[in-house]
N, C-alpha and C positions, 0 to 999 in steps of 0.2 A: 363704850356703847352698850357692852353689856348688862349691866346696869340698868339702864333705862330700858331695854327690853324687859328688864325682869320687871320693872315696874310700869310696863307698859301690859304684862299679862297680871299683874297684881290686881289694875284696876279693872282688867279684863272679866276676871273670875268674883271681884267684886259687885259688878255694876250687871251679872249673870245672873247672881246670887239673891241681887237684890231685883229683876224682873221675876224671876223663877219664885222668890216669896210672893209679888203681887199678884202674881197669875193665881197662884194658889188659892189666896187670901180670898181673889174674887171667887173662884168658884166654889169653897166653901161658903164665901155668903150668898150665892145664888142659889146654893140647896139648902142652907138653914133659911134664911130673908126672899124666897122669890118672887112674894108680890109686890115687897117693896123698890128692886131694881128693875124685874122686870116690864110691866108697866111702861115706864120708862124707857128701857132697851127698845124694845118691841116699834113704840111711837119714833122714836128718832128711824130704826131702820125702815120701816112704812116708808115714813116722809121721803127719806135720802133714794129709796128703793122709785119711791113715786116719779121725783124729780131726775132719776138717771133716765129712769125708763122714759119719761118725757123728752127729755131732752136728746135722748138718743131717734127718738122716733120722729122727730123734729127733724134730725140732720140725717135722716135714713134716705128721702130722697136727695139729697145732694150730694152722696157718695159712691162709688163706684165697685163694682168687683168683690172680692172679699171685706171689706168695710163697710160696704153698705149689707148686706147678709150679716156683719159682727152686730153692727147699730140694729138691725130689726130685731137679732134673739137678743140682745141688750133691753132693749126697748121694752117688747113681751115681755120677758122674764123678770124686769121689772117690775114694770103695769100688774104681771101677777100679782108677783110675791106683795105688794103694796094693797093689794084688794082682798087677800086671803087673811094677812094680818088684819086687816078695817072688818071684815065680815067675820071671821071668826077666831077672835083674838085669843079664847081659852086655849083652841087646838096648836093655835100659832106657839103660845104661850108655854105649854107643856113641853112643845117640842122643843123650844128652844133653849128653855130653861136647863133637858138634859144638855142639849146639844155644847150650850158655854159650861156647863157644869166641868165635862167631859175634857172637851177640849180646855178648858183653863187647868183644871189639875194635873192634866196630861204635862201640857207644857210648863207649868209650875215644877212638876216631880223632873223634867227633864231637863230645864235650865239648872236647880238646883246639883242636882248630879253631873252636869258639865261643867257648874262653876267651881262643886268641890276636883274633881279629874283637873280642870286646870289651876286650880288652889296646889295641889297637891305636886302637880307638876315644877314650883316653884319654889329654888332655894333658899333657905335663910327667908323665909317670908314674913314673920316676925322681926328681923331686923331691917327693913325695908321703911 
């Protein structure tokens, strides 16, 4: 059974390794490429942001107590965030560009460094 645990952390730190690259990968191209994905990013969260908050605001009178209060800052925070992006997409834009930037490198540098700690963790891992 040992064994199979060790190749059960093998694909562990592999499958780490390789989110921890993508992460990375994206936010280096969102700071070299930003107009070309962003665009894009931007319009799909609108939409999705648009239709939460719809659809929250919808079921806001048929809820009760703490869920119906979740469904209305849902709702709004939506509806906002959906109207800020369509009205002014530059500011949208900028911010958000650092904001994935940031947060993908971060967790790109941090998966990476977890997958090597648990790489490293494991015996004879080359003859696995």
């Amino acid at each position: 059974d040992a064994p199979a645990a060790d190749l059960t952390r093998l694909a562990d730190w592999g499958l780490g390794a390789a989110r921890g690259l993508v992460a990375l990968v994206l936010g280096l191209a969102v700071l070299l490429w930003p107009a070309l994905a962003l665009d894009t990013v931007l319009f799909v969260v609108a939409v999705v942001a648009l239709v939460y908050g719809t659809v929250s605001l919808l079921s806001w009178p048929r809820l009760a107590g703490s869920a119906r209060a979740l469904a209305l800052v849902e709702g709004v925070a939506g509806l906002a965030l959906a109207a800020l992006v369509f009205v002014w997409p530059e500011a949208a834009g900028e911010a958000a560009t650092w904001a994935i930037a940031v947060w993908a490198a971060t967790i790109g540098i941090a998966q990476i460094a977890a997958a090597l700690i648990r790489r490293d963790a494991i015996a004879d891992e080359w003859l696995q």
